[in-house]
BAFI-626729 format. One record per residue (C-alpha): x, y negated, z; residue in three letters. Coordinates in Angstrom, 1 decimal. Last residue first. Layout:
% residues N
+--------+--------+--------+------+
:      u :      v :      w : code :
+--------+--------+--------+------+
:      X :      Y :      Z :  ALA :
...
+--------+--------+--------+------+
This chain:
% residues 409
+--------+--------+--------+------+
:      u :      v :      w : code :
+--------+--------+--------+------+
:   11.6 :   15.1 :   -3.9 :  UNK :
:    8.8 :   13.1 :   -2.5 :  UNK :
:    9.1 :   11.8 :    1.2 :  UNK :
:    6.4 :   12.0 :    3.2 :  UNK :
:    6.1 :   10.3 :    7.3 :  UNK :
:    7.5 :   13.1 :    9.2 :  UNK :
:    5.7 :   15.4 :   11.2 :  UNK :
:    3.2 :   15.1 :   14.4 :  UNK :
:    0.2 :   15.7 :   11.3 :  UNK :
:   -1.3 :   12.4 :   11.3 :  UNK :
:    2.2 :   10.9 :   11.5 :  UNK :
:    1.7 :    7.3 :    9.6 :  UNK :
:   -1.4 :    5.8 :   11.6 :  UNK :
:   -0.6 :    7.8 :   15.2 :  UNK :
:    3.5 :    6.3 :   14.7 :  UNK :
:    1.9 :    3.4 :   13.8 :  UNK :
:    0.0 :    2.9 :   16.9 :  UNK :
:    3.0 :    4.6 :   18.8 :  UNK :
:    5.1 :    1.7 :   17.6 :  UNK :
:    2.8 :   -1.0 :   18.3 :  UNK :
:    2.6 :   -0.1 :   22.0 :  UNK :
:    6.1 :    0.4 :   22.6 :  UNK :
:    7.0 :   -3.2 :   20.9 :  UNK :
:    4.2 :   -5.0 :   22.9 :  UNK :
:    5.7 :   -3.4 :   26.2 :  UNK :
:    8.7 :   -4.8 :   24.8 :  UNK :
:    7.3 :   -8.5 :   24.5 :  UNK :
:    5.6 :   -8.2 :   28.1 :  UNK :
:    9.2 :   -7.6 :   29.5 :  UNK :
:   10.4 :  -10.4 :   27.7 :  UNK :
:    7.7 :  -12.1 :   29.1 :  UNK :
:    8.0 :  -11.7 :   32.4 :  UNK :
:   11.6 :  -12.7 :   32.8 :  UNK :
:   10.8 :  -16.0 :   31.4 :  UNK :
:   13.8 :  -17.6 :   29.5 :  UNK :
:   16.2 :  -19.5 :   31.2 :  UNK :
:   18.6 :  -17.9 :   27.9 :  UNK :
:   21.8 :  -16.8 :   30.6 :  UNK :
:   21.0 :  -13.2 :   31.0 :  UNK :
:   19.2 :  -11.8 :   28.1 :  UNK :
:   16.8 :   -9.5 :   27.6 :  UNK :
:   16.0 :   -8.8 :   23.9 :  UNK :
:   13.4 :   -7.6 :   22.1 :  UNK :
:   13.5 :   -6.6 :   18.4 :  UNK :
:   14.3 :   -7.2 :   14.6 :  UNK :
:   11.6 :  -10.9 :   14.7 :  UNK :
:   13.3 :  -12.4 :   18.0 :  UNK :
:   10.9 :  -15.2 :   18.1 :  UNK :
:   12.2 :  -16.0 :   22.0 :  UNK :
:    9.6 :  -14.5 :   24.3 :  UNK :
:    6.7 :  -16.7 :   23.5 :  UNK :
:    7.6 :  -15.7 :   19.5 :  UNK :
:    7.3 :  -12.1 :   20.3 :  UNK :
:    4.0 :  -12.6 :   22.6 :  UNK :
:    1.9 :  -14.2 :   19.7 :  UNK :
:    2.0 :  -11.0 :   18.2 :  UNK :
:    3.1 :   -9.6 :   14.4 :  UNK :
:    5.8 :  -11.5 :   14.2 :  UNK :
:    8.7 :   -9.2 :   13.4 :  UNK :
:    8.3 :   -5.7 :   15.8 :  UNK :
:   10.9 :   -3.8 :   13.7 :  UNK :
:    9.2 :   -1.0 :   12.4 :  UNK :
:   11.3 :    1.1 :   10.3 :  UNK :
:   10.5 :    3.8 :    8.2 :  UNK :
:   13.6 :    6.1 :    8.1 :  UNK :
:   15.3 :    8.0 :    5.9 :  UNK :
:   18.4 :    9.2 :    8.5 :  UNK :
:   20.9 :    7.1 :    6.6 :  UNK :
:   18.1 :    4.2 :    7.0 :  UNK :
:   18.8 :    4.6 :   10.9 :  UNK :
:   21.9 :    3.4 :   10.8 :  UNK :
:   21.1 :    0.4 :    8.9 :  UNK :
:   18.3 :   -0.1 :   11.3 :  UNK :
:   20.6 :    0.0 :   13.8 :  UNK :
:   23.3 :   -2.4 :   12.4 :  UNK :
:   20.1 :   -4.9 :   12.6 :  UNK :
:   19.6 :   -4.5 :   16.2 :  UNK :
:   23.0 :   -5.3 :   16.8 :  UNK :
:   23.6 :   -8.4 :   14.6 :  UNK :
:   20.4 :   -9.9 :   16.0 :  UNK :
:   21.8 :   -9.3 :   19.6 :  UNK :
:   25.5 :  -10.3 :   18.8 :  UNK :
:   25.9 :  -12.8 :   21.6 :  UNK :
:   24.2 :  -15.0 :   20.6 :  UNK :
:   21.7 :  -16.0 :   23.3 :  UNK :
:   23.6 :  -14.4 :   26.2 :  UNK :
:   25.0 :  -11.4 :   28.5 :  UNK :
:   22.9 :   -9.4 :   25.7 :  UNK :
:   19.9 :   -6.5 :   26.3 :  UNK :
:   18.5 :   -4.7 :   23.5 :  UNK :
:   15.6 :   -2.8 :   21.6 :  UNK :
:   15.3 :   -1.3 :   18.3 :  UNK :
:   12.3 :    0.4 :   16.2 :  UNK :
:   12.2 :    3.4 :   14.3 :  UNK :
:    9.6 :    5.8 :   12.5 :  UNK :
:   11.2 :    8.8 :   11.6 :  UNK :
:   11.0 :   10.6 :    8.0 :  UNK :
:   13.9 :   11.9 :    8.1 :  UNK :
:   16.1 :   13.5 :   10.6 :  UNK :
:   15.0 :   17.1 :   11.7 :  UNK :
:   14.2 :   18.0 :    7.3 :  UNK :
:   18.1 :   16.8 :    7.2 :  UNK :
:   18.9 :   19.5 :    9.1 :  UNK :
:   20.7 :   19.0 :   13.1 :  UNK :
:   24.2 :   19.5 :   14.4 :  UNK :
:   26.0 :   17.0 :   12.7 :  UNK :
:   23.6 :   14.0 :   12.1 :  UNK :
:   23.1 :   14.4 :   15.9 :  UNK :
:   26.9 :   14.5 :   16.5 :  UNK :
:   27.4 :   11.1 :   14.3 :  UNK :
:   24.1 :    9.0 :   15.7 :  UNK :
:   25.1 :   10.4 :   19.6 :  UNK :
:   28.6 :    8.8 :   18.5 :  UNK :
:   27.7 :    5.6 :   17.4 :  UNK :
:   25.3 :    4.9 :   20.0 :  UNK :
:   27.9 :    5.3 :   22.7 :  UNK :
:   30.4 :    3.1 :   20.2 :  UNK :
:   28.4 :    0.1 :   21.0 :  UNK :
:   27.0 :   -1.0 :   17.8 :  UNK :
:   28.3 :   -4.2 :   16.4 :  UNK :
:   28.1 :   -7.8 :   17.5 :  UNK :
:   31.2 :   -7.5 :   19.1 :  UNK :
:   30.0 :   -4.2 :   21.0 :  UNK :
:   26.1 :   -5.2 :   21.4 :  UNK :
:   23.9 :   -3.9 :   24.3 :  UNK :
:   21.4 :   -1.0 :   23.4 :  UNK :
:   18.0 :    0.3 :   23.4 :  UNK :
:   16.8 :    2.6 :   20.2 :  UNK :
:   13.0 :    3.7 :   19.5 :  UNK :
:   12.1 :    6.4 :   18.2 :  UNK :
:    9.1 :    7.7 :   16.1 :  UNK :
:    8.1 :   11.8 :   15.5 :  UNK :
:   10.4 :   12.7 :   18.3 :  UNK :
:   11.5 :   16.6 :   18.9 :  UNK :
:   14.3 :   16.6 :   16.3 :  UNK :
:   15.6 :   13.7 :   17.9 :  UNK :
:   15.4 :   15.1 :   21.4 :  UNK :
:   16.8 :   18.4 :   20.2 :  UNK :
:   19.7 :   16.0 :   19.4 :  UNK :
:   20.5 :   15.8 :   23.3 :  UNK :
:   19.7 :   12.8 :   25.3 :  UNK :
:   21.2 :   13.1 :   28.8 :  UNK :
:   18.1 :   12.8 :   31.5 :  UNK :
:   18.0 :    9.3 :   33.3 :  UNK :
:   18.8 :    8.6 :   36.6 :  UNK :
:   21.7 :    6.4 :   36.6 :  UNK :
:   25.1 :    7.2 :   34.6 :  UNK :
:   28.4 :    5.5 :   35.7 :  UNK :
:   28.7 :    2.7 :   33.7 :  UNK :
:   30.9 :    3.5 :   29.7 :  UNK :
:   34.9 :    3.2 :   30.2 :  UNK :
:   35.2 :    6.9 :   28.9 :  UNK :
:   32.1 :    7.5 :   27.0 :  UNK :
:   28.6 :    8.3 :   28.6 :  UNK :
:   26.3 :   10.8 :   26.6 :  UNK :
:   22.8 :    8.5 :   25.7 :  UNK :
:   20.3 :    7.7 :   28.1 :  UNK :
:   16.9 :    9.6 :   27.9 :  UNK :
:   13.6 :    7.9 :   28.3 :  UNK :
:   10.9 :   10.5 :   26.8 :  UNK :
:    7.1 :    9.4 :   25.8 :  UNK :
:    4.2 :   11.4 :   24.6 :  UNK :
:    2.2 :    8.7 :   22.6 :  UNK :
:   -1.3 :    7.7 :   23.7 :  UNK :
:   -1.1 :    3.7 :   23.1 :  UNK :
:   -1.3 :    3.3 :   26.5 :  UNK :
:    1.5 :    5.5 :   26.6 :  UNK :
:    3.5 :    3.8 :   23.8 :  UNK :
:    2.9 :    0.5 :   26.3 :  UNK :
:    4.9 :    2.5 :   29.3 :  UNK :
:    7.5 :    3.5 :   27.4 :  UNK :
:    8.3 :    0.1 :   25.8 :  UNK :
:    8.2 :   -1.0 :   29.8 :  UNK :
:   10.3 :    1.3 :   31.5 :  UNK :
:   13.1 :    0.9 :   28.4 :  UNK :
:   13.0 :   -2.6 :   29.1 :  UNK :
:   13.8 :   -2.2 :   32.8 :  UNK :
:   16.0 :    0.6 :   32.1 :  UNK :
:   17.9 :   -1.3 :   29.5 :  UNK :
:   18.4 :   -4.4 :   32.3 :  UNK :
:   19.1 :   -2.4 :   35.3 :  UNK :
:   21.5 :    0.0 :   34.4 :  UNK :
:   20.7 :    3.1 :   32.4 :  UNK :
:   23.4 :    3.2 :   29.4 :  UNK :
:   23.1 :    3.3 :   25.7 :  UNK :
:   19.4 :    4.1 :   25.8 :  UNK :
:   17.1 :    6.0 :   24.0 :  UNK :
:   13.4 :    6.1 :   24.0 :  UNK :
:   11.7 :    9.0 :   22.1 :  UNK :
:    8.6 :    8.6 :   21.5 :  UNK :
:    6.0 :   11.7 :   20.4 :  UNK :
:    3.1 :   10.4 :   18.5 :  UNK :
:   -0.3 :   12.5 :   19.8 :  UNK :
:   -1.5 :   15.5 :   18.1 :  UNK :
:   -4.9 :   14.5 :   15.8 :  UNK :
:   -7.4 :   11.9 :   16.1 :  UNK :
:   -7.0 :    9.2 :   18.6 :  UNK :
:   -6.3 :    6.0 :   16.7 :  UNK :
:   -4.1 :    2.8 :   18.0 :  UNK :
:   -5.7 :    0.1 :   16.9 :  UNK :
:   -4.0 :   -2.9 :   14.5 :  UNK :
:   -4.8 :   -6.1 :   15.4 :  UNK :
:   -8.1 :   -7.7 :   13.7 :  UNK :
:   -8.2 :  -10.8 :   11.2 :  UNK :
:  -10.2 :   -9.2 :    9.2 :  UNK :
:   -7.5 :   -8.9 :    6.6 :  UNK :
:   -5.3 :   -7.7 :    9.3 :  UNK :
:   -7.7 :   -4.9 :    9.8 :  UNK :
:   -7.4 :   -3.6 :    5.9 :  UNK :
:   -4.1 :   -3.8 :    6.1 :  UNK :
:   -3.8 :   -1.1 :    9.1 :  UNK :
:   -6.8 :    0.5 :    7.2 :  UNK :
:   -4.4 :    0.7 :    4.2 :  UNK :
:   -1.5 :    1.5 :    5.7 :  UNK :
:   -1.4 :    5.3 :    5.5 :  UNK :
:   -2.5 :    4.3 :    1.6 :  UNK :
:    0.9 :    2.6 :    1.4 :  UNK :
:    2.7 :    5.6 :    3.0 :  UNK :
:    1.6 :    7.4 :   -0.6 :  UNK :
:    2.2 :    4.5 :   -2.9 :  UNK :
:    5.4 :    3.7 :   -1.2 :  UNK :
:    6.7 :    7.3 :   -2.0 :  UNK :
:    5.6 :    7.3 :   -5.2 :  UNK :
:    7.1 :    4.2 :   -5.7 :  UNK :
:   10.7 :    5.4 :   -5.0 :  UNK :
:    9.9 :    8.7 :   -7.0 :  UNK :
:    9.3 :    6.7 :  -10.0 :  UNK :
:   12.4 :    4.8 :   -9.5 :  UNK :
:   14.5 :    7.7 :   -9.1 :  UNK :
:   12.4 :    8.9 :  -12.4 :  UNK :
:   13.7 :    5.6 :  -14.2 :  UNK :
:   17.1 :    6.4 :  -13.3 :  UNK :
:   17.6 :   10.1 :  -14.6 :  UNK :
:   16.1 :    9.1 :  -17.7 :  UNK :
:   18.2 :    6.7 :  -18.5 :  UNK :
:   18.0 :    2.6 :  -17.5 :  UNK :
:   22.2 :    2.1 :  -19.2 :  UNK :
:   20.4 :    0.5 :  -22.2 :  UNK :
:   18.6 :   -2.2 :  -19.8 :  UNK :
:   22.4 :   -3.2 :  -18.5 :  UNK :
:   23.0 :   -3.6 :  -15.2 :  UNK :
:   24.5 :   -1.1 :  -12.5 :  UNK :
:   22.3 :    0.9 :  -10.5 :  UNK :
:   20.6 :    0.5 :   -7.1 :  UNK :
:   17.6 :    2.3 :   -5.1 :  UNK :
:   17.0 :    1.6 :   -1.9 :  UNK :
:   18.8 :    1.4 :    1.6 :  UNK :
:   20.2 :    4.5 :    1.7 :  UNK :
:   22.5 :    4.1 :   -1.6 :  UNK :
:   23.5 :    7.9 :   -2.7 :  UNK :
:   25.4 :    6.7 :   -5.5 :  UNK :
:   22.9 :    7.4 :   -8.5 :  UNK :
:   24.1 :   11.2 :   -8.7 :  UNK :
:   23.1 :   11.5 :   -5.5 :  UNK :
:   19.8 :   10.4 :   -5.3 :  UNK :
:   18.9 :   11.7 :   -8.8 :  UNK :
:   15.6 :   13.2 :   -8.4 :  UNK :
:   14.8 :   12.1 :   -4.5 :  UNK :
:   15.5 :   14.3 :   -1.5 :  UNK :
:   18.1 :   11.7 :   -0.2 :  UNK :
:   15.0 :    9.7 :   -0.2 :  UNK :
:   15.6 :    6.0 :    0.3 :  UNK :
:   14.4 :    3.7 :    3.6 :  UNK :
:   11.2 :    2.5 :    3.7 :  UNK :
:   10.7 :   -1.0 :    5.3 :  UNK :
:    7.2 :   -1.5 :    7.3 :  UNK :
:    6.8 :   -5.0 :    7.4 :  UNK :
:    6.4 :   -7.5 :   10.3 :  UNK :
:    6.7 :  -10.3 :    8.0 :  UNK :
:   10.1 :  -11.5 :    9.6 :  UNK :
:   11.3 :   -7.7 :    9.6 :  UNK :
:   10.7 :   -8.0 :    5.5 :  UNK :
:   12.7 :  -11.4 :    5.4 :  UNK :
:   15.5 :   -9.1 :    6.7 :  UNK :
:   14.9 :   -5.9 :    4.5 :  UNK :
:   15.6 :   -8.6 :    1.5 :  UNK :
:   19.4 :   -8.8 :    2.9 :  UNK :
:   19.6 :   -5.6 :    3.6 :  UNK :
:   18.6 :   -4.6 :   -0.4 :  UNK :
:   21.5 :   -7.4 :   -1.5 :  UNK :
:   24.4 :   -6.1 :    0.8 :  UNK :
:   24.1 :   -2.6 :   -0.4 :  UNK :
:   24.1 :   -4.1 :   -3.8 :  UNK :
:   26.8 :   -6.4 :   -3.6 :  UNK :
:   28.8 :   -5.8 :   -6.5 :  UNK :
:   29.2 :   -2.1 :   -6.5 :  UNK :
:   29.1 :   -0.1 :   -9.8 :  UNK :
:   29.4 :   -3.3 :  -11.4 :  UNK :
:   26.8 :   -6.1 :  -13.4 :  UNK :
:   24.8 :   -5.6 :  -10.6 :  UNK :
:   21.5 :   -3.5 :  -10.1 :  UNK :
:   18.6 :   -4.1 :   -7.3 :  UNK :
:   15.7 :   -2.0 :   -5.7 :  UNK :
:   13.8 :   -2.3 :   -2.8 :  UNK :
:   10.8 :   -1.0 :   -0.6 :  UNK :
:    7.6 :   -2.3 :    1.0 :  UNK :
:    4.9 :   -0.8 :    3.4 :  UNK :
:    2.8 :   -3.7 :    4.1 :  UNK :
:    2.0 :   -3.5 :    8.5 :  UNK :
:    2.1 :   -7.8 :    8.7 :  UNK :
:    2.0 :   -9.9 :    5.6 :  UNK :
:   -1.4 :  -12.0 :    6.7 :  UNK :
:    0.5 :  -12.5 :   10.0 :  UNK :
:   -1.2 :  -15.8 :   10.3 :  UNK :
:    2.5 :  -17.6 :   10.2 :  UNK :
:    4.0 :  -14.8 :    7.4 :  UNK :
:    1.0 :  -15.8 :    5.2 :  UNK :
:    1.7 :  -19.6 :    5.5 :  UNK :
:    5.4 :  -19.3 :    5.4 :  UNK :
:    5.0 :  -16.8 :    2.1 :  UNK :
:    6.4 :  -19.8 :   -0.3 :  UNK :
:   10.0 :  -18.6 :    0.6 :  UNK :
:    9.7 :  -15.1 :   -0.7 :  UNK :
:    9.0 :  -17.1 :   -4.1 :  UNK :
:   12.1 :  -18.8 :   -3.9 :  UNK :
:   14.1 :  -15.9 :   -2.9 :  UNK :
:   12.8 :  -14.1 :   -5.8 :  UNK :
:   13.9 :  -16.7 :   -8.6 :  UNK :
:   17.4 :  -17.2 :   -6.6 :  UNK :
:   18.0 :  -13.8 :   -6.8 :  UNK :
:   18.4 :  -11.4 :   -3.8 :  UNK :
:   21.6 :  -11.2 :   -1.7 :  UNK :
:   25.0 :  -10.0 :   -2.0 :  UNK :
:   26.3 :  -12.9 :   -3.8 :  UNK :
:   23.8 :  -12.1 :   -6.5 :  UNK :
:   22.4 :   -8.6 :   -7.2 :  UNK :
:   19.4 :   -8.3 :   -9.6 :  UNK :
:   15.9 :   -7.9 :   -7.7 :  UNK :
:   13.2 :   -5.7 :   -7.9 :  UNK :
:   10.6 :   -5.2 :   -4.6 :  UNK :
:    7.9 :   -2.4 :   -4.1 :  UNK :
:    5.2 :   -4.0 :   -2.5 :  UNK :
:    2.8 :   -1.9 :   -0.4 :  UNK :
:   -0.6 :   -2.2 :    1.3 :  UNK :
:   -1.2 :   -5.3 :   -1.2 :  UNK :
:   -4.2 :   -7.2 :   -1.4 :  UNK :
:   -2.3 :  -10.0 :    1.0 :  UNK :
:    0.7 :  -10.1 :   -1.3 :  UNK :
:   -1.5 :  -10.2 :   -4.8 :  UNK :
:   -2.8 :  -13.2 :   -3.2 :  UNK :
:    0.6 :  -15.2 :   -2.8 :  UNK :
:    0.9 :  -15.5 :   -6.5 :  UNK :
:    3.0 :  -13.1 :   -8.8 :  UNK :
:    3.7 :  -14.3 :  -12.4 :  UNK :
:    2.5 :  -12.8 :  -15.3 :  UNK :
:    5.4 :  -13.1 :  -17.9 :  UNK :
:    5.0 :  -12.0 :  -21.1 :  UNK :
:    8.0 :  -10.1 :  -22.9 :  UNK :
:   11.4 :   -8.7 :  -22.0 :  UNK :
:   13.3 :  -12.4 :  -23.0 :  UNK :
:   16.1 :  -13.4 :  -21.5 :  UNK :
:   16.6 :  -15.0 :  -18.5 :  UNK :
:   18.3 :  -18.1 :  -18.0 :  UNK :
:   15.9 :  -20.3 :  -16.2 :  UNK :
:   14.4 :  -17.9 :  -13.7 :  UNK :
:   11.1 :  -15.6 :  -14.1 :  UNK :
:    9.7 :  -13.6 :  -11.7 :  UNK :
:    7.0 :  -10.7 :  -12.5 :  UNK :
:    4.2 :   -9.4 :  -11.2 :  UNK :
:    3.2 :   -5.5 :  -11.9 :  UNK :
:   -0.3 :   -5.0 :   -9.9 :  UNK :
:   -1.5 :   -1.1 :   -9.5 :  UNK :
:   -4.3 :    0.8 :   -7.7 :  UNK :
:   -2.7 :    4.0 :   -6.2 :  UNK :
:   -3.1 :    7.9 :   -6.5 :  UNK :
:    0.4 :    9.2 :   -6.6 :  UNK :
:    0.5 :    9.1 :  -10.6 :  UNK :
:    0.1 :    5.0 :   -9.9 :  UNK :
:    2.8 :    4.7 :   -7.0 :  UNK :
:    5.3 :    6.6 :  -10.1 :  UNK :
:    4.1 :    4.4 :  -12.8 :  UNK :
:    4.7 :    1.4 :  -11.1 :  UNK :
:    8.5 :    2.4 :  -10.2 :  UNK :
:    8.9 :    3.1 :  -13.6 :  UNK :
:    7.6 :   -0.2 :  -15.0 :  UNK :
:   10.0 :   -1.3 :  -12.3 :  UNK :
:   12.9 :    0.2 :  -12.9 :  UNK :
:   12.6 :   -0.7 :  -16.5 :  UNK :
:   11.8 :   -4.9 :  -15.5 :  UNK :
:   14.8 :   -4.6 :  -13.0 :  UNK :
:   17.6 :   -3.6 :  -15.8 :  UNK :
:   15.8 :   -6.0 :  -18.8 :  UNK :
:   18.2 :   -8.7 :  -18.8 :  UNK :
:   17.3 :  -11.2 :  -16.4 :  UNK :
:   14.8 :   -9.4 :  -14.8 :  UNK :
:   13.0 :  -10.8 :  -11.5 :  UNK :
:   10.5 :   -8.0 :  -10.1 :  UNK :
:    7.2 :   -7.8 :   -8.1 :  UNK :
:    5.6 :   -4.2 :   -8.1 :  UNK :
:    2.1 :   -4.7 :   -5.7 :  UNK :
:    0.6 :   -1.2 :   -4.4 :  UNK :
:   -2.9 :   -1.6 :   -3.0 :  UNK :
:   -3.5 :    2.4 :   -1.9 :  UNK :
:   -6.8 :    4.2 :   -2.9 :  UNK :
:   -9.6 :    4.2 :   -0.7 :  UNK :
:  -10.4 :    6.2 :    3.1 :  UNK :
:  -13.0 :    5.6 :    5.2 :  UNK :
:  -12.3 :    4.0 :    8.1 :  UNK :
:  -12.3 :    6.7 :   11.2 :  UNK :
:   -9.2 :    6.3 :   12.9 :  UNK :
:  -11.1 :    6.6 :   16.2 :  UNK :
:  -10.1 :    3.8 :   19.1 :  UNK :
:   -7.7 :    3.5 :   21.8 :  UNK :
:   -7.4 :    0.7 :   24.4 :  UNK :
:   -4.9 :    1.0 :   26.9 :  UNK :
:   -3.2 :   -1.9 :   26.7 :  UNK :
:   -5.7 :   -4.2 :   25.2 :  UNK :
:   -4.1 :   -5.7 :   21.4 :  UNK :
:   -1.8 :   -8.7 :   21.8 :  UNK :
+--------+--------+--------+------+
């Protein structure tokens, strides 16, 4: 884990972006959308690889130059291409993900800005389902997962997915209105990818990342579902290691609900807190593995009273407390990153990128304190503090300006 408290210029010299497009086409859909998706990270200034995944029964869109584990570590963004299956990625690209142990294990893969897109044979078929399921290996990794941009040519006329980009199958059915989505998509990766570069370019070294101390500082937001002893103690600490990372902190606990423990200390979070924050970072105790309608709410009203220019572009992480192992935890951290992708945020779940995740239970989507696990106290806490501190050092890397990270419309 990085010093607490140590801070550093963000002086590297700038170069062009590392942007890696990796696709499995069976019939043509995914090979389009990504040729497009390469030519959009190219027009905004990046160095290009296209890799492609080949299974058994696909047919034939030419040569195949395959990806290999080093175009992962030169890249500072991936934009991933998959067809739908079961919900989940295809068995060509699972199998490659599944070679990376040795890259996720150094955290070789950690800080990449990636980004998804799929098709299915139907308007539906699991798409949704397929572009979370590939966000979850990302967390693993430690990446930096962009959500869609409702701002993007075609967004809406595409299905409005917030979790990527998706169309149905069929090479003849990639228009024009699809392969400029697709464009825009890696545009948008090529142009946080080169906000990652020095990030990337550290992890090479085998460095942690640094927090820098140029411009306006991040501003945190650290909300919680209720203040009792467990989410305040956690929120105490994620606030206190974004402040050694030189972030302006609030700790606010979300409007009670009927039923909800009587409120502590905390302020009320408002949406003017959102709309304040350039990162935030969500605390929370799982309803059935689900959100706890608390959350729900404050998501619903703040999406309500404030523009979609005050939502995107956040950079979020999630936090939790659970009566015991599995008791939902993962589950509820991973419903709030698919919350947040509605809002067209880059999330940062904390993944593997420290030693001190794995010594507090290897809980790769975020922290959790829980009762019954005989786990060390301590080092939850030191986990979270972790979590704080990484966040504002991205926030500083990917918020130069105290706004929100681009989106290209």
């Amino acid at each position: 884990m990085p010093a607490i408290g140590s801070t550093s210029s963000s002086s590297e010299p700038a170069r062009p972006a590392n942007v890696a497009v990796i696709y499995h086409s069976r019939r043509g859909t995914q090979h389009a959308l990504a040729t497009a998706a390469a030519e959009g990270a190219r027009a905004a200034g990046a160095r290009i690889r296209v890799r492609r995944v080949t299974g058994p029964e696909d047919e034939s869109t030419g040569p195949a130059l395959p990806p290999a584990l080093d175009d992962l570590v030169w890249a500072d963004g991936i934009v991933w291409a998959t067809p739908t299956y079961y919900g989940n990625v295809s068995a060509p690209i699972k199998a490659f993900l599944d070679t990376t142990n040795g890259l996720w294990a150094r955290r070789a893969l950690a800080d990449c800005v990636v980004a998804g897109m799929t098709s299915s044979t139907s308007r539906y078929g699991g798409q949704e389902a397929t572009l979370l399921a590939l966000h979850r290996t990302m967390y693993h990794w430690g990446a930096l997962v962009v959500s869609a941009d409702p701002g993007s040519p075609g967004w809406h006329q595409l299905g409005g997915n917030a979790y990527g980009m998706s169309v149905p199958a069929g090479a003849d059915g990639v228009g024009s209105l699809e392969r400029a989505a697709a464009a825009s998509l890696g545009a948008r990766v090529g142009l946080l990818a080169r906000l990652a570069a020095p990030l990337r370019d550290r992890r090479r070294a085998g460095q942690a990342p640094r927090p820098g101390s140029g411009g306006p500082p991040p501003r945190l937001a650290v909300l919680v579902t209720d203040d009792g002893p467990a989410l305040s103690a956690l929120a105490a600490e994620l606030a206190a290691g974004a402040s050694a990372a030189g972030a302006e902190v609030r700790v606010r606990r979300l409007p009670a609900l009927p039923g909800d423990p009587p409120a502590g200390t905390l302020s009320p979070a408002t949406p003017a807190d959102v709309a304040w924050a350039t990162a935030l970072a969500w605390g929370s105790t799982p309803a059935a593995g689900c959100l706890p309608a608390t959350m729900t709410r404050y998501v619903q009203q703040t999406d309500r009273a404030l523009s979609a220019g005050e939502l995107r572009g956040k950079l979020v992480t999630a936090f939790g407390a659970a009566a015991n192992l599995h008791a939902g935890g993962e589950s509820m951290l991973l419903s709030t990153y698919t919350a947040m992708h509605h809002w067209s945020a880059l999330i940062a779940a904390p993944g593997y990128t420290d030693p001190i995740v794995s010594a507090a239970g290897g809980n790769p989507y975020g922290t959790l304190l829980v009762d019954d696990n005989g786990g060390d106290r301590a080092l939850t806490l030191a986990a979270v503090r972790f979590q704080g501190f990484r966040l504002a050092t991205l926030a500083r890397q990917f918020v130069p300006a105290a706004g929100p990270v681009p989106v290209v419309g």
